[in-house]
N, C-alpha and C positions, 0 to 999 in steps of 0.2 A: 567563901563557899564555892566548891569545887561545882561542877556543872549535874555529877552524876547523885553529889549531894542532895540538888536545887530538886533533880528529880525524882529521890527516893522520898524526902518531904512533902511532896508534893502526889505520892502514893500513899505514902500515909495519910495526909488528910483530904484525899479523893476528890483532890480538885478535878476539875473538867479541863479535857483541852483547848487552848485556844482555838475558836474555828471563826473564820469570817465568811461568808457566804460571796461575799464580793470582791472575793481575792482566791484568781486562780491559782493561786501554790497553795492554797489549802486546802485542794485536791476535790471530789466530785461528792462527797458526803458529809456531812457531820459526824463525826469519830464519836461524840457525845450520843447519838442519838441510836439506840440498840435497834429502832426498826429500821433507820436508812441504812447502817451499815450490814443487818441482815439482806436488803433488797439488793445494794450494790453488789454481795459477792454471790449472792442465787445468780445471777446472769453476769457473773464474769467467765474469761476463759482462763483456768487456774492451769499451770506447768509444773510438774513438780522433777523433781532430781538432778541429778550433776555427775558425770558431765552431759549424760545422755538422756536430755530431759525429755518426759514421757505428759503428753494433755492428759489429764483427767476431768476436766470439765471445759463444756464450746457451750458458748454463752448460756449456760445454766446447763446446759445438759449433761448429764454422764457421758462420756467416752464409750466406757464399758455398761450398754444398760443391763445386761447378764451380772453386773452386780461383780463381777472379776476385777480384782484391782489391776491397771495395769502394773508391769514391772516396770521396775526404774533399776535391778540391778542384773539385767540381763547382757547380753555377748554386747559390747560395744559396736554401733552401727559403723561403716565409715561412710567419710565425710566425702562431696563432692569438688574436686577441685575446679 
């Protein structure tokens, strides 16, 4: 069984991710649990676009509270050298 196999079986029958709470590489929430990972990403600071990525959110907050999406494909900034 291929690996991509292991994990489309494994969306079919809606298993739960492995999470340990006691091991740092399984990162700052429960992926299982719909209200810790609502909580973690309300006050994260999210980047979106490429190459000139644009915040849209500083720890929970909008960027733009006027509700204005920022652009992400506007004139390309330049960079400092």
């Amino acid at each position: 069984m291929t690996d991509w196999e292991r994990v489309r079986k494994s969306i079919e029958m809606d298993e739960p991710i492995p999470y340990d709470p006691n091991d740092p590489d399984d990162g700052p929430y429960d992926p299982n649990d719909d209200a810790a990972v609502e909580a973690y990403w309300s006050k994260a600071t999210i980047w979106r676009g490429y190459p000139n990525p644009v915040m849209i959110q500083k720890d929970g907050v909008p960027v733009n509270p006027d509700g204005t999406p920022a652009s992400e494909t506007g004139k390309p900034r330049a960079k400092a050298s």
